[in-house]
C-alpha positions as CSV (number, residue, x, y, z in Angstrom):
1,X,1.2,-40.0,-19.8
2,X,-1.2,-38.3,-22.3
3,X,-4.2,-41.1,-21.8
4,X,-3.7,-41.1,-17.7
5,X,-3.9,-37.2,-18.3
6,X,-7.1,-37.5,-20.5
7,X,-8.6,-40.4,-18.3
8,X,-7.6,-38.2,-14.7
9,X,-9.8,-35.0,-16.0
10,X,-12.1,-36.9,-18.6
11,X,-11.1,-35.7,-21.6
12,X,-10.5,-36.2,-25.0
13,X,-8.0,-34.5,-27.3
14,X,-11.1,-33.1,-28.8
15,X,-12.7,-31.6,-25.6
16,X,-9.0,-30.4,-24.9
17,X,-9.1,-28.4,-28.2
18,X,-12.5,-27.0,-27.1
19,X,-11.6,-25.9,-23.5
20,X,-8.4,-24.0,-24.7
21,X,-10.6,-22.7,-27.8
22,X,-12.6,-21.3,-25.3
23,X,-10.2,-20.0,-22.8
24,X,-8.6,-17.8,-25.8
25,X,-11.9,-16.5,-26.3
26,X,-13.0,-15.6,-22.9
27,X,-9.0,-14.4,-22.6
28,X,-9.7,-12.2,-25.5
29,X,-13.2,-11.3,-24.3
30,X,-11.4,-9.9,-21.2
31,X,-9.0,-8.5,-23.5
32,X,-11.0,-6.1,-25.5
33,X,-13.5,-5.2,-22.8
34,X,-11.5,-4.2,-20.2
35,X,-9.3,-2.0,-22.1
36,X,-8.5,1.6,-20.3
37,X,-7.8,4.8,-22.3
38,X,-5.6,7.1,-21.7
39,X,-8.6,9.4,-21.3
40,X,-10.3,7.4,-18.9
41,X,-7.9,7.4,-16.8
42,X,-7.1,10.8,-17.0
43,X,-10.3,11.4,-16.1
44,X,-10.3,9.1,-13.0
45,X,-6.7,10.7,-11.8
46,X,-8.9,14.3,-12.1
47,X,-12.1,12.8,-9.9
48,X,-9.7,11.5,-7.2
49,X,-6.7,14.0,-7.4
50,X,-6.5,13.7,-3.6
51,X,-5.5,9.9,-3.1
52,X,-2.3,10.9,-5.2
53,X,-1.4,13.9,-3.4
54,X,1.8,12.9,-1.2
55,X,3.5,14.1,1.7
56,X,7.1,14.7,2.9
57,X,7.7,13.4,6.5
58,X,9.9,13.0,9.0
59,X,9.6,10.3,12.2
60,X,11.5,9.2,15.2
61,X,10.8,5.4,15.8
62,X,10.7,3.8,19.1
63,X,11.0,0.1,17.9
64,X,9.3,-2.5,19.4
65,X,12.2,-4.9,18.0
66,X,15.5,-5.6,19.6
67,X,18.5,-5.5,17.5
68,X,17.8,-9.7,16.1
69,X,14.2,-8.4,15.2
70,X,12.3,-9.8,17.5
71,X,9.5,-8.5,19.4
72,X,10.4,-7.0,22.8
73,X,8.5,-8.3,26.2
74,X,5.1,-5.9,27.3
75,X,7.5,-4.3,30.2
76,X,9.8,-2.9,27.1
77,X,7.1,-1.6,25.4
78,X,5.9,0.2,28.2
79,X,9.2,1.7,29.0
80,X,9.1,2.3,24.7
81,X,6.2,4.5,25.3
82,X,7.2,6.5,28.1
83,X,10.5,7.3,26.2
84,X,8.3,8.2,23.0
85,X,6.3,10.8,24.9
86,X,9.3,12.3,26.1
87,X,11.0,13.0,23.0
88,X,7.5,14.0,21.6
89,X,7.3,16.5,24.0
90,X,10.9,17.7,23.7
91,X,10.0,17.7,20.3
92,X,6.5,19.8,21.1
93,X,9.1,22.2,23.2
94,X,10.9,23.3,19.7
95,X,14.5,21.4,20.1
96,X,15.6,20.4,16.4
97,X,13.6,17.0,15.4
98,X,16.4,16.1,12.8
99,X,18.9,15.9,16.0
100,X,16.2,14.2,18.0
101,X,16.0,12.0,14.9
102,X,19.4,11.2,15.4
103,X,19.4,10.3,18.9
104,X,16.3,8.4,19.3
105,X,15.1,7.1,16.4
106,X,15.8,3.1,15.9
107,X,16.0,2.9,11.9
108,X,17.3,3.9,8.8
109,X,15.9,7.5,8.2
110,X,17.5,8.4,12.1
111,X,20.7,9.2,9.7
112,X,18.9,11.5,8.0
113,X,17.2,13.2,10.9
114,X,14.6,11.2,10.4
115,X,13.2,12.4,6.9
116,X,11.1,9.4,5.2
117,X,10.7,11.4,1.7
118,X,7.3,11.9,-0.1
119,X,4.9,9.3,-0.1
120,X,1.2,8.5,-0.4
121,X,-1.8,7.7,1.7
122,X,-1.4,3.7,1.1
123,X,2.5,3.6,1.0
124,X,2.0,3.8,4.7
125,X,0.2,1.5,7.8
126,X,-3.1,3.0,8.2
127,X,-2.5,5.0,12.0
128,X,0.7,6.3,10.5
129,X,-0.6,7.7,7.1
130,X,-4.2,9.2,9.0
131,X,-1.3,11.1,11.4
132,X,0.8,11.7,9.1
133,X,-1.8,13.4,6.7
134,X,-3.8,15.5,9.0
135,X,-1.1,17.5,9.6
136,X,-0.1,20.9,8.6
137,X,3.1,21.6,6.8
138,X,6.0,22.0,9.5
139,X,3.7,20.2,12.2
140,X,4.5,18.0,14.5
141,X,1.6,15.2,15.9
142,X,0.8,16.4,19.1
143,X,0.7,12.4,20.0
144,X,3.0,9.6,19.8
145,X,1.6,7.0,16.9
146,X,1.5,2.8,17.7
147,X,2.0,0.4,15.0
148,X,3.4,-2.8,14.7
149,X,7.1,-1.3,14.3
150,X,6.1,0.7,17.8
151,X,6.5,4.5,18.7
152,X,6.4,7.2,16.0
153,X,6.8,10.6,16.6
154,X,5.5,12.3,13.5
155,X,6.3,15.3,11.5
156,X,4.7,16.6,8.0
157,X,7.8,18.2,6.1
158,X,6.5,18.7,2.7
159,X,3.4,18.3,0.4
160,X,3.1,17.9,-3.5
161,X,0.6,16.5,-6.0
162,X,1.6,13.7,-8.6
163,X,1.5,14.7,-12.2
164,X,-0.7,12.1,-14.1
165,X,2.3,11.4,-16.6
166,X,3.7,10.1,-13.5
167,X,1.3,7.3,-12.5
168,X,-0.2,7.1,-15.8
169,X,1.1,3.0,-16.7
170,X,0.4,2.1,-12.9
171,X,-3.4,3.6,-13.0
172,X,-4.3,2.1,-16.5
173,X,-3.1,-1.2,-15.1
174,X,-5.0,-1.0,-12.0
175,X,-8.0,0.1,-13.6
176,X,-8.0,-2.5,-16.3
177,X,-7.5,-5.5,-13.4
178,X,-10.5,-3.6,-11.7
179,X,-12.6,-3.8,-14.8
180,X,-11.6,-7.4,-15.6
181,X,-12.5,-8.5,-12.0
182,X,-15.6,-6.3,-12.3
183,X,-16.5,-8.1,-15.8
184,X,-15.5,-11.6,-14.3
185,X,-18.0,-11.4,-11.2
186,X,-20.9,-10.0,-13.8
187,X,-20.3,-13.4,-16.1
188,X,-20.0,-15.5,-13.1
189,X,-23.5,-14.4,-11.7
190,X,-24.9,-13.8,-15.1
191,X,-24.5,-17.8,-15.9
192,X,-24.4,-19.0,-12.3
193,X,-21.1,-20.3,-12.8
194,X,-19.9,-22.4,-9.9
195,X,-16.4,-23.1,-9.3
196,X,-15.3,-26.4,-8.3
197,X,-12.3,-27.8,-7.6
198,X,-10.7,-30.6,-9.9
């Protein structure tokens, strides 16, 4: 098993011993050189303070999924829509969005009128969050909101910023995965490394 191993990739037990001697170096390489500090990324969390601010919101989903999850003909959808833009407008009219919530919405936060708790920019699809975020506190989105789900009628709730303690682990990990990939690409083009495929 060994010697088909060694003849398959062309080795010898002596090459072996070289590649993994030089694996735990360039391991260790990465290692030391893409530590993080608890400083740096302090000092990261100050320069982009906003990307952790969260939000509180409530929504009313139209879903676009029938009750065995699967997608729902274009006709549905279009009578999805309509029904969307009449709850946003009775929502626009001031009745209570938590009971609207209750009625209407097809998923899990319809219990509690709706409310989705605090989240961040990228915890949410991209149309959602860019709604979701341009809105004043106690706002409703003067439009109904398509994703894949479907129809979301959008309110802002709450707003808060993140302490650093509390993403502190998360952000030295990203950072240092950043800096590894960053340190990675730089040796690759450095030595015009190629990678081929065994």
């Amino acid at each position: 098993m060994k010697k088909e191993y060694f003849e398959k990739f062309n080795l010898t037990e002596e090459k072996l011993k070289q590649r993994i001697k030089k694996e735990l170096m360039g391991a260790k390489y990465l290692e030391e050189y893409s530590n993080v500090s608890e400083d740096e990324a302090r000092n990261y969390f100050e320069k982009n303070k906003n990307d952790y601010k969260q939000i509180r919101a409530s929504h009313i989903l139209i879903s676009n999924y029938d009750s065995n999850n699967k997608e729902v003909s274009d006709d549905k959808k279009e009578e999805n829509k309509k029904t969307a833009e009449e709850v946003l407008k009775l929502a626009l009219d001031g009745e209570d969005f938590a009971t609207l919530a209750k009625e209407y919405s097809d998923d899990s936060s319809a219990s509690k009128g709706g409310d989705l708790g605090y989240f961040t920019q990228d915890e949410m699809v991209s149309a959602f969050s860019k709604a979701a975020f341009s809105l004043k506190t106690g706002e409703i989105y003067n439009k109904v909101v398509e994703t894949s789900s479907g129809y979301h009628i959008i309110k802002k709730t709450g707003e808060k910023d993140q302490d650093f303690d509390d993403v502190k682990d998360d952000l030295i990990k990203t950072l240092e995965s950043t800096k590894q990939s960053t340190l990675m690409q730089d040796l690759y083009t450095k030595y015009d490394v190629q990678i081929k495929n065994q």
